[in-house]
C-alpha positions in Angstrom: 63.7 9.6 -32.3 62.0 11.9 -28.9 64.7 12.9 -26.9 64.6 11.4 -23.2 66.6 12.9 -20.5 67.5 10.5 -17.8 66.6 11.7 -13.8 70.3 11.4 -13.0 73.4 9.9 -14.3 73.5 5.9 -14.4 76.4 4.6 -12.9 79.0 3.2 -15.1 79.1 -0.6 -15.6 82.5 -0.9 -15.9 83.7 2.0 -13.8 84.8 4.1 -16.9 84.0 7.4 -15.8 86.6 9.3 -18.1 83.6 9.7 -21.1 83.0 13.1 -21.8 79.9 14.4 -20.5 78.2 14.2 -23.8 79.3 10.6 -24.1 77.9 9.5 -20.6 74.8 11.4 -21.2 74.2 9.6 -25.1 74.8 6.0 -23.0 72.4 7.1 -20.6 69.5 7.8 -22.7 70.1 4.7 -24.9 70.0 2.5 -21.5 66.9 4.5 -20.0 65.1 3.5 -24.0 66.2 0.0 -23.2 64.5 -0.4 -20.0 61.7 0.9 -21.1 61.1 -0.9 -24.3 58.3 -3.8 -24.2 57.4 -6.1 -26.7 53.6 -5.7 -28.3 51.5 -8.0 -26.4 48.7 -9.6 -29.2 47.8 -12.5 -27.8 44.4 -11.4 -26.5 43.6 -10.0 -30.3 44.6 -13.0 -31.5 42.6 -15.0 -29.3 39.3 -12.4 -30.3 39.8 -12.7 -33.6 40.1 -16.9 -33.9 36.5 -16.7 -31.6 35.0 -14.4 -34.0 36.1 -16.8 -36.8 34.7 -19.4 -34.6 31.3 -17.7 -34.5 30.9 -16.7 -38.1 31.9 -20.4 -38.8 29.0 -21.4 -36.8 26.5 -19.2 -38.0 27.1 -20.5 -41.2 26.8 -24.2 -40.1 23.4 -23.1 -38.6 21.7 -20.9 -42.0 22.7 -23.9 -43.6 21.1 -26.6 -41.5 18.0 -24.3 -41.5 17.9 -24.0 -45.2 18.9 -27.8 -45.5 16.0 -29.8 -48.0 15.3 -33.0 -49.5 14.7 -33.0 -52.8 12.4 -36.5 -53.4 10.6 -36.9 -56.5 10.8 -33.3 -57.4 9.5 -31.9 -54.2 11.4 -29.7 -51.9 11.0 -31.3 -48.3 12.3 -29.0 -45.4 12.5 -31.3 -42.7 11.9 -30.3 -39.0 11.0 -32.4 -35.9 8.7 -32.1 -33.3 7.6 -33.8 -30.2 3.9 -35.0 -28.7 4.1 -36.5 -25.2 6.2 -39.8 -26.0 5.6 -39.6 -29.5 8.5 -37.9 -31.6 7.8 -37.3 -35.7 8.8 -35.9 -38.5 6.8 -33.0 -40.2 7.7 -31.7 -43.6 6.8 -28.9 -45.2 6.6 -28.5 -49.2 5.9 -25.8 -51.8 6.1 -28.7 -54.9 4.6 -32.1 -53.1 4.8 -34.8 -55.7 1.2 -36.0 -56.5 0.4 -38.8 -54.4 3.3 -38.8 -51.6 3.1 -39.1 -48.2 5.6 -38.3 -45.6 7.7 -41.4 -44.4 7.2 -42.7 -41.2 9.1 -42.1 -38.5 10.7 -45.3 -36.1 10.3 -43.2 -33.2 7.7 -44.7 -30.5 4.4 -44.5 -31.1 1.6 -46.7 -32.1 0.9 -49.2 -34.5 -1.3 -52.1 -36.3 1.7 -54.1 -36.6 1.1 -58.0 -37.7 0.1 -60.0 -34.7 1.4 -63.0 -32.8 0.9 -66.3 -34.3 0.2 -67.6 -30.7 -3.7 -67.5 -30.1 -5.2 -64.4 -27.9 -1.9 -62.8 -27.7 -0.6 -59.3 -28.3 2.6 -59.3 -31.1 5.2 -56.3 -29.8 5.5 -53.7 -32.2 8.1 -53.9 -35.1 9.3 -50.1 -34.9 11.9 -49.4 -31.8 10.6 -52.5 -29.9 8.5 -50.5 -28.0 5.3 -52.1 -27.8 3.2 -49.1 -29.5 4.5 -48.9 -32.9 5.1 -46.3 -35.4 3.3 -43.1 -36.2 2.5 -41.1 -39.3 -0.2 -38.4 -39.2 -2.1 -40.6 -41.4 -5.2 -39.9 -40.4 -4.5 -35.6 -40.4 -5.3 -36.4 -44.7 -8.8 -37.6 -43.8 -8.1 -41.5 -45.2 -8.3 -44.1 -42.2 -6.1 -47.5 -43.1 -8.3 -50.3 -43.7 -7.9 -53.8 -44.6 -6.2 -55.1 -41.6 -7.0 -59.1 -40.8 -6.5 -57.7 -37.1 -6.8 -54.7 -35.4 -4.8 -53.9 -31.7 -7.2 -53.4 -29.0 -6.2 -52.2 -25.3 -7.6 -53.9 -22.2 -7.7 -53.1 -18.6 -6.0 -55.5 -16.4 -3.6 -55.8 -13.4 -3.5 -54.3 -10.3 -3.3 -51.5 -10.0 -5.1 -51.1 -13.5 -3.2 -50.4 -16.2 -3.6 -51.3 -19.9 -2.6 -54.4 -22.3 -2.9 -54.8 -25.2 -4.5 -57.3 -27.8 -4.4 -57.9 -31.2 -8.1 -58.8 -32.3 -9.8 -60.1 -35.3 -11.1 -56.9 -37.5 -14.9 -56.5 -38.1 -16.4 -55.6 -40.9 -16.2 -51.7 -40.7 -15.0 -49.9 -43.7 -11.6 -48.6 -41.7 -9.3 -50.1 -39.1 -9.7 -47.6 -36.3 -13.6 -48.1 -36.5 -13.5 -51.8 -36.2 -10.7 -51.6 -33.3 -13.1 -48.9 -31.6 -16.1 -51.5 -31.4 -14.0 -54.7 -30.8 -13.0 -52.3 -27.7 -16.5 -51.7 -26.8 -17.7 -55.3 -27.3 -15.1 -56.1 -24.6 -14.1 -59.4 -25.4 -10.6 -59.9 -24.6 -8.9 -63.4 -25.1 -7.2 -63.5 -21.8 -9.4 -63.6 -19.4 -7.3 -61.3 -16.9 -8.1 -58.4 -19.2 -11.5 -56.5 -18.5 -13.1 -53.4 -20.1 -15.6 -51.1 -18.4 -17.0 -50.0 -21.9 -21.0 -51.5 -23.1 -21.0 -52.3 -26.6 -21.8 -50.3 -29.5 -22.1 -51.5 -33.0 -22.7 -48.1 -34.8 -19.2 -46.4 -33.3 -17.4 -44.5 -35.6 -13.8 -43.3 -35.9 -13.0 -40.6 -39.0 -10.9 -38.2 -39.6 -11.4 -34.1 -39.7 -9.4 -31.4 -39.3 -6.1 -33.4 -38.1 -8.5 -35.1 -35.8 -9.6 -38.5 -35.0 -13.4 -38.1 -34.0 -15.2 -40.9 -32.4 -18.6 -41.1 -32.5 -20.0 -43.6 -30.0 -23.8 -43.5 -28.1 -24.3 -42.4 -24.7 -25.2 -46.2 -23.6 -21.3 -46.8 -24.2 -20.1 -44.7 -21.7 -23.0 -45.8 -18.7 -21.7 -48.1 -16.6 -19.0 -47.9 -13.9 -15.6 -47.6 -14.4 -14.7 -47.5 -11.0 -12.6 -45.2 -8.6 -10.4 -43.7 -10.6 -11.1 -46.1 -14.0 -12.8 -43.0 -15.7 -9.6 -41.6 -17.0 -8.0 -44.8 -17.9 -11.0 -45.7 -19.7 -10.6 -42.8 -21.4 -7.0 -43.8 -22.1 -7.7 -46.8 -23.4 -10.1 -45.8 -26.1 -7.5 -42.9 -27.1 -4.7 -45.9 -27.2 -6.7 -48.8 -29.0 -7.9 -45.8 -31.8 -4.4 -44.1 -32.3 -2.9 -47.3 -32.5 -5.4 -48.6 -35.5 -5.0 -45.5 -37.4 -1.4 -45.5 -37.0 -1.8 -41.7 -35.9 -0.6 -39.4 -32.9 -3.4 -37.1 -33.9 -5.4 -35.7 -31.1 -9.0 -37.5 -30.5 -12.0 -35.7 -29.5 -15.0 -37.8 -28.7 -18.4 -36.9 -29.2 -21.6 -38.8 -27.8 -24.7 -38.6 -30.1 -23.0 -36.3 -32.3 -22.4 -33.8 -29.5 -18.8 -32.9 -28.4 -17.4 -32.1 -24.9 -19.4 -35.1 -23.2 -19.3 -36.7 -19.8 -17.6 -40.1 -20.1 -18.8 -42.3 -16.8 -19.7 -39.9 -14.8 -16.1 -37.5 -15.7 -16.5 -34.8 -18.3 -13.7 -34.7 -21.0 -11.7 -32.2 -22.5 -12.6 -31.3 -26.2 -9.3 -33.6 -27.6 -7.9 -36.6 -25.9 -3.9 -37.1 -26.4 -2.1 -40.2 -25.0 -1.1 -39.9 -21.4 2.8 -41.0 -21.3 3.2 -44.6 -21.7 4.8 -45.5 -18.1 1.7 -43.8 -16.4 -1.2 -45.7 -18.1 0.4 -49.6 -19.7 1.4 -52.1 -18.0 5.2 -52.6 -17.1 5.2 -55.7 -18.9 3.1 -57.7 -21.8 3.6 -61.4 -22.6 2.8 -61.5 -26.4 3.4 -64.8 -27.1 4.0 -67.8 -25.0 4.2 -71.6 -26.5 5.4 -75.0 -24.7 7.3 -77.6 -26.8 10.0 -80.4 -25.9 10.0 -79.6 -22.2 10.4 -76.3 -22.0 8.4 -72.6 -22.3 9.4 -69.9 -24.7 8.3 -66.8 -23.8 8.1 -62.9 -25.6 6.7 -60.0 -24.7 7.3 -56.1 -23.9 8.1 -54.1 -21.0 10.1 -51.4 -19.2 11.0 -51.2 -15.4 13.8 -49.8 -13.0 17.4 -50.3 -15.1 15.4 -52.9 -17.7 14.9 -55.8 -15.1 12.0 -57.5 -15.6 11.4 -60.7 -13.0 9.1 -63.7 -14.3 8.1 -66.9 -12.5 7.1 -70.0 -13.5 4.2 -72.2 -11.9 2.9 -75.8 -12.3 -0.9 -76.9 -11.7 -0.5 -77.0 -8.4 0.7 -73.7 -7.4 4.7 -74.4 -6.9 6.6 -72.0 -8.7 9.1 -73.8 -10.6 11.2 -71.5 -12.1 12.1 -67.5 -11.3 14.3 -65.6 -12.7 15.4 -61.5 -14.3 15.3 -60.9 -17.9 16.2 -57.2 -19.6 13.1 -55.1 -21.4 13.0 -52.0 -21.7 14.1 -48.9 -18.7 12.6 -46.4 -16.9 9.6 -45.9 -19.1 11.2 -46.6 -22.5 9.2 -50.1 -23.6 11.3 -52.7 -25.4 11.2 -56.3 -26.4 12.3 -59.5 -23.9 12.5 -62.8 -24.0 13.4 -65.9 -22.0 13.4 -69.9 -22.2 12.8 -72.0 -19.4 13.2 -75.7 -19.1 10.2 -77.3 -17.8 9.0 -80.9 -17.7 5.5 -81.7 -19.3 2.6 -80.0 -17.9 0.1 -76.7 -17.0 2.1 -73.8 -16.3 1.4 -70.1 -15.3 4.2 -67.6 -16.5 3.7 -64.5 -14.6 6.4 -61.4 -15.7 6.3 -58.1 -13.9 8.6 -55.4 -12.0 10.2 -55.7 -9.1 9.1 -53.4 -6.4 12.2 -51.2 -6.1 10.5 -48.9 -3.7 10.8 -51.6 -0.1 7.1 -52.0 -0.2 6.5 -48.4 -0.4 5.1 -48.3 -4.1 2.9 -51.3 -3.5 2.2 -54.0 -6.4 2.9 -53.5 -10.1 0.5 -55.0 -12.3 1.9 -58.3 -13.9 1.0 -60.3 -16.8 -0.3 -63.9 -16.6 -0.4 -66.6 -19.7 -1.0 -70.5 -18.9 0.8 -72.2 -21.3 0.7 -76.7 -21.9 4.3 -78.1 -22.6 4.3 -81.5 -23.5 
């Protein structure tokens, strides 16, 4: 025990100052090493050590998430996800890929050639996410097109401002689905007759698949006419849409006019591969896909998106007075989802209009609405 010699004598407690000096001087030092003594403070190494146990646990959690797999038919899948403008899929990667897989498709949003409405000349909303556009799988990145569809979707311009709609069309006789969706496009016959298309037609377009790739392959007469101020790159837009969605593929698209690649496309040269633009910047707020009138009233689908998910619609007879108005909820702020509405009516000719409110005071001007007539008996 180390010796410690007080500065002075402590006073005596109780006033007993008949110790002996050696006495008062052994109570002294044994007071002094009271005061002095602290207790070992470990809280802070304590604290460092339950973080670094923390971190290692989490390093851990993260190696294994890396070197997480999915073993399906005995083929080692590591899966990753990756983003393409509004499209989100999954990739996977393989060192045994069973003969004859393919990667499942992801419900994210992205296009489609889902079944289509069983009202005449309407567009059927997409079955994946209710988004309108469907579901994509790289199918087309293998080089093999789908085929076989009884209809193919097609995208029209309409509205004003333009913006795109789509149809579901019947398929021609091509040998693949993106092919005979490509020249249904450019024969520009939509069944609503609000819906336009600034494309000529072309008989002999082609859509394959190269190098992850869609290429079409159209002839310089398709591209001649006028799209417009400003229609040139939502022309553009709308071939990229009406071929991605056929081939159920967010590959890139690059376009090539007589066989050559980098062409001018009304007047506006194109980059060497086409993505989709995001969806709230080239379709329509809101598509009616299917409208019927029975028993006095009007049933009424579609797909759409607008400011907090409220859609309006109104309802006119023959003679111009609206007869019904009211909200319904689609989809928000860009993100495109399913509504639906019934309205009672009495027998007669309506128009059903559904668009988005002008949020803005008057400052955004007019969004481009959808119009279906419909008979109710």
């Amino acid at each position: 025990m180390d010796d410690v010699t007080p500065s002075g004598p402590l006073p005596d407690p109780d006033g007993d100052d008949d110790l002996s000096p050696t006495a008062r001087q052994l109570r002294d030092v044994l007071a002094a090493r009271a005061a002095d003594a602290r207790p070992t403070d470990r809280l802070e190494e304590i604290r460092m050590t339950s973080r670094a146990a923390r971190r290692r646990s989490r390093a851990w959690a993260a190696v294994a998430g890396v070197a997480a797999v999915v073993v399906v038919g005995g083929g080692a899948y590591a899966v990753t996800q990756r983003s393409s403008g509004n499209v989100s899929t999954v990739a996977a990667s393989t060192s045994a890929t069973p003969s004859g897989s393919s990667a499942a498709p992801s419900t994210a949003s992205s296009p489609t050639s889902a079944a289509p409405s069983t009202a005449a000349g309407s567009s059927a909303p997409a079955t994946a996410s209710g988004t309108g556009t469907g579901t994509a799988t790289g199918t087309a990145a293998t080089g093999t097109l789908p085929s076989g569809a009884g209809t193919v979707p097609v995208y029209w311009v309409g509205g004003q401002p333009s913006k795109l709609f789509r149809e579901y069309v019947e398929a021609g006789t091509a040998k693949d689905d993106p092919t005979n969706a490509l020249r249904a496009m450019l024969a520009g016959k939509p069944s609503d007759p609000d819906y336009s298309s600034p494309w000529s037609a072309d008989p002999s377009a082609t859509v394959t698949s190269s190098g992850g790739r869609l290429v079409v392959d159209l002839s310089a007469s398709a591209a001649s006419g006028s799209a417009g101020a400003g229609g040139a790159q939502l022309a553009v837009q709308q071939l990229v849409y009406t071929v991605t969605a056929a081939a159920g593929s967010d590959d890139p698209v690059e376009v090539r006019v007589d066989g050559k690649a980098r062409p001018s496309l009304f007047g506006t040269a194109v980059a060497e591969t086409l993505s989709r633009a995001p969806q709230a910047d080239v379709q329509a707020p809101a598509w009616i896909t299917s409208v019927t009138g029975a028993s006095g009233s009007v049933a009424v689908k579609g797909v759409g998106s607008a400011f907090e998910g409220t859609l309006m619609y109104t309802i006119t007879n023959s003679a111009g007075t609206e007869v019904a108005r009211d909200a319904v909820q689609a989809g928000a702020n860009g993100t495109f989802a399913p509504f639906s509405f019934t309205a009672q009516v009495p027998a007669g000719t309506y128009t059903v209009t559904v668009f988005a409110p002008d949020e803005s005071g008057g400052e955004a001007g007019p969004t481009a609405g959808d119009t279906k007539t419909v008979t109710v008996s």
